[in-house]
Each structure stands twice: as structure tokens, then as C-alpha cells.
C-alpha positions in Angstrom: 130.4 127.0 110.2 128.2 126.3 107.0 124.3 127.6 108.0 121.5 124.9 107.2 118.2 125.6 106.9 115.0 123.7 106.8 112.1 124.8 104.4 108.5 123.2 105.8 105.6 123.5 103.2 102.1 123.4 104.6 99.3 123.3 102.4 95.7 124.2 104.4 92.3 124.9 103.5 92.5 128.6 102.3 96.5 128.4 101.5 99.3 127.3 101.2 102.5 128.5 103.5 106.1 128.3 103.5 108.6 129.1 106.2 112.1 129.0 106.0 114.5 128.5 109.6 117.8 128.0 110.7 118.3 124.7 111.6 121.1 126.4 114.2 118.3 127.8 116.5 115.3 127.5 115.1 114.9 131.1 114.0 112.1 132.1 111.3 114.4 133.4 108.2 111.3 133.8 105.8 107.8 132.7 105.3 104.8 133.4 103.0 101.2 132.8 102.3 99.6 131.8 98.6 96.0 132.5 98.8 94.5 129.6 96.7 92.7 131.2 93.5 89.9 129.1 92.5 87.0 129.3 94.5 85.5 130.7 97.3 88.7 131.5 99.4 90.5 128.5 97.7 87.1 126.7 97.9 85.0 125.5 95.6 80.9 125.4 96.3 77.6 124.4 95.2 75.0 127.0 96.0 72.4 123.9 95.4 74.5 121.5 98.0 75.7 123.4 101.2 77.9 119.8 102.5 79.8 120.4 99.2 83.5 121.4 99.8 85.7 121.1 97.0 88.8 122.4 96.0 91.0 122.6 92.5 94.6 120.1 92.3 96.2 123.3 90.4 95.9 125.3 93.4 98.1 123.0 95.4 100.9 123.0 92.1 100.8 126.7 91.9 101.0 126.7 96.0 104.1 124.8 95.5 105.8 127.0 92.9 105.1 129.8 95.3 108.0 128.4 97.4 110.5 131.0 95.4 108.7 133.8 97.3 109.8 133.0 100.5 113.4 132.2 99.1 113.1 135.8 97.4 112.2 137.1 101.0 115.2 135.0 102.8 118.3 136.5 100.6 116.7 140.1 101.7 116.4 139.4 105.2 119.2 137.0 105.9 122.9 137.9 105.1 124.5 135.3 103.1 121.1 132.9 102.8 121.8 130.4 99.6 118.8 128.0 98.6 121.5 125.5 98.2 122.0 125.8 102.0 118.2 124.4 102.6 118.9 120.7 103.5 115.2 119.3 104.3 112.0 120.0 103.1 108.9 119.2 105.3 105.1 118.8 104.0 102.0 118.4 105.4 98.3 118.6 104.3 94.6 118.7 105.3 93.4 115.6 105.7 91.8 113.2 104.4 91.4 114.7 100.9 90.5 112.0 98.3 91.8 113.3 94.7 90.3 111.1 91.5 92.6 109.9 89.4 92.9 108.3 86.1 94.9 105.4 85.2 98.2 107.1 84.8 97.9 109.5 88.1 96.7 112.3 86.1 94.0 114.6 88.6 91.0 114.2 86.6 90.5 117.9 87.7 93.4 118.7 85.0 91.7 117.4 82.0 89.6 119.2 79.6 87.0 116.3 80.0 86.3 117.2 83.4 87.5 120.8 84.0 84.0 121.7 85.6 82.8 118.4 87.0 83.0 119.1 91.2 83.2 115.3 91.4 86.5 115.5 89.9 87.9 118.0 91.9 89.7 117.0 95.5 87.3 116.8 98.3 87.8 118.9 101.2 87.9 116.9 104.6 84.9 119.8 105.5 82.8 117.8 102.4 79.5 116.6 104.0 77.8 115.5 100.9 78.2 111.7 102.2 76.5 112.3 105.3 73.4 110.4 104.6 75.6 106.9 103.4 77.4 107.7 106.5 74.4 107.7 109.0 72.7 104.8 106.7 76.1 102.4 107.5 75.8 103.3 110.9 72.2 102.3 111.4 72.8 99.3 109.4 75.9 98.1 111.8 74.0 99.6 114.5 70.8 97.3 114.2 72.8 94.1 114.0 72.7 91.3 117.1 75.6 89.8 116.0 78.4 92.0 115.4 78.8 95.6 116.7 80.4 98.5 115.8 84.1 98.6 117.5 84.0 94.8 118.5 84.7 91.7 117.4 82.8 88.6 116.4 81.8 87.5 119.6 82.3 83.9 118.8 86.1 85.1 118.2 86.8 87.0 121.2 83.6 87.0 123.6 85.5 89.2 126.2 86.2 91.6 123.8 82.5 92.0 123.6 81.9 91.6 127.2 84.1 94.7 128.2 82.1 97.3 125.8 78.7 97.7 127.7 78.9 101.6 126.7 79.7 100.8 123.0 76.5 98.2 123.1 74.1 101.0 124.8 75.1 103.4 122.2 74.6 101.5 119.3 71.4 100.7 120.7 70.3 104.2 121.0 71.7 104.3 117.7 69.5 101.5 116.3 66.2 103.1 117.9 66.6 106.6 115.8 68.2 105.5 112.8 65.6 105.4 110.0 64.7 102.9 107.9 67.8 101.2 106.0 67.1 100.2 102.0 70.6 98.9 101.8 71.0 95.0 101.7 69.7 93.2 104.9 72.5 90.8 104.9 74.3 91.1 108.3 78.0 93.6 108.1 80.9 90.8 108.6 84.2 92.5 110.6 87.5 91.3 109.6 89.9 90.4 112.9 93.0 93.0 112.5 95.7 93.3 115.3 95.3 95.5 118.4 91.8 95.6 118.1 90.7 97.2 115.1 87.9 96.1 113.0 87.1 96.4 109.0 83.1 96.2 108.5 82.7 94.5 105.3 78.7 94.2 103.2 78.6 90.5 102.2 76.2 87.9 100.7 75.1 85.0 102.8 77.7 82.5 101.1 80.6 84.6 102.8 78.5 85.1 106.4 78.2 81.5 106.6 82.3 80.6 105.8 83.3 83.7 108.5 81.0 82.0 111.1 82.6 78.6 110.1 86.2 79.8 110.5 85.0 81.4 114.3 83.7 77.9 115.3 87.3 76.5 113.7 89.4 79.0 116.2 87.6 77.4 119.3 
């Protein structure tokens, strides 16, 4: 019987790995690590910004091509092994990990324009240097009577509302620490999706107004 094999490709924060099994029993055949070069440990960092967590798209190319090493490893340690024989390939990453890109796809990373720019580079989902938007959206959501984080309009579905006295006592809490907001006073407007999720979206008043009149329409 031919032997198949399964090659799984798993690029983390430091490295990247590949391991290489029998798709028979599950048996390890070969595996091995790439290191990521650039950086700190495969991570790039700001002495001036310690949220700052970046890391450099050729890493994860020269990750891949590292793949032949644990193929190199497989036809010493397994009789017979031929790549040919590998009939899947699995990948996973770290998520998220936002990567800027220009028009075409290109990683702005990988042009000479913005080969040192840490903006360019693809943001590690350990990247904190959005923390104080974060904590400013929150308050901001937090602070309105209206709508509430992880509910819906109340006009839309009032029960929904009614069922989340924990979610209401922890945006208040929220509301009473958060400081001062300079953002936009107008109120955030949710966006009904199924099975109970909700899209917070900054509006003008023009929009408020039509979202309130399509609530009173659903009655």
C-alpha cells in the first residue's frame, strides 16, 4: 500500500515549524524549527514604545522555504519517504496580524520606500500601541443611554436589553472611570446582525435620526 503523508506548517511568534506524519497512524516522520531572523527573537521593537510588537513579512517567506529541511530530515529518517507522497498541506498563524498592503498585494514591508518604517511591518497580535483608542471607544460606548455595548437598540429588541443587567452594571463602572472622551459626542449607532452580534458604528446626526426611524418602522 502507497504511504501518504500530511505536512502541517505553523508559523508562531518566534518561528516557524514544520512537521511531517503518516497519514497511516499518525506517526511524526520529520519536523523542524526556523528561528525568524529579524528582530528581537523574530520580533521587531521600539525601545521608545514598549506596546510595540512588530514583525518583518520576509520572515514568514523565508519560514516557508524552510519546509525542504524537514523534507531533507524525512528521506534520512524514513525508508522510502518521497515528497511526492505528501498529499495535504496544513497552515495556521498567530492571530490577528494586520499586514499593509499596497494596491497590488505587495507587503509594504518589501519595498525600498518603507524598508524601515515599523508601521509597515505586520503587527503582532501582542501589539499594544492602540491601547489608548481602544479604552477611548470603550468609554465612549460605555457612556451612552441609548445603546450599550453587546446589545441591541432597545427600541429593536427591548428583551434583548432586559436580559443583560451584568453587561449594563459593567458598562457603568466602565462609564465612571473612563476619562474624558475628545472624540465626537454623537451617540455610536449598532448595526442588527444575526445571532446577536452587534457592529458599533461613529455617525453624524443625519444617520442617528434615519436608524431611530427605521426601529420605530419594525414596531
Amino acid at each position: 500500500m502507497k504511504k501518504c503523508y500530511a505536512l502541517g506548517l505553523d508559523y508562531g511568534t518566534n518561528s516557524c515549524r514544520s512537521l511531517i506524519v503518516d497519514l497511516a497512524d499518525g506517526a511524526e516522520v520529520a519536523s523542524h524549527v526556523f528561528s525568524y531572523p529579524t528582530g528581537t527573537q523574530g520580533i521587531l521593537l521600539d525601545k521608545r514604545d514598549p506596546n510595540l510588537a512588530r514583525q518583518h513579512p520576509q520572515d514568514y517567506i523565508l519560514g516557508f522555504s524552510a519546509i525542504t529541511e524537514a523534507v531533507k530530515k524525512a528521506r534520512k529518517s524514513c525508508k522510502g519517504f518521497n515528497p511526492h507522497d505528501i498529499v495535504g498541506i496544513g497552515v495556521d498563524t498567530t492571530g490577528s496580524t494586520p499586514l499593509p498592503v499596497d494596491r497590488d498585494g505587495t507587503p509594504l514591508a518589501m519595498k525600498p520606500a518603507f524598508r524601515n518604517n515599523l508601521a509597515a511591518m505586520a503587527w503582532l497580535w501582542k501589539d499594544h500601541t492602540s491601547h489608548a483608542e481602544a479604552a477611548e471607544i470603550t468609554a465612549k460606548a460605555a457612556t451612552c443611554s441609548q445603546y450599550r455595548i453587546g446589545s441591541f437598540c432597545r427600541k429593536c429588541v427591548p428583551q434583548f436589553d432586559e436580559a443583560m443587567p451584568e453587561q449594563r452594571s459593567t458598562n457603568k463602572q466602565a462609564a465612571t472611570n473612563a476619562p474624558a472622551s475628545p472624540m465626537n459626542s454623537e451617540a455610536p449607532i449598532p448595526c442588527l446582525r444575526s445571532q446577536g452580534e452587534t457592529a458599533l458604528a461613529m455617525t453624524g446626526k443625519s444617520k442617528a435620526r434615519n436608524h431611530r426611524s427605521e426601529c420605530h418602522s419594525r414596531k
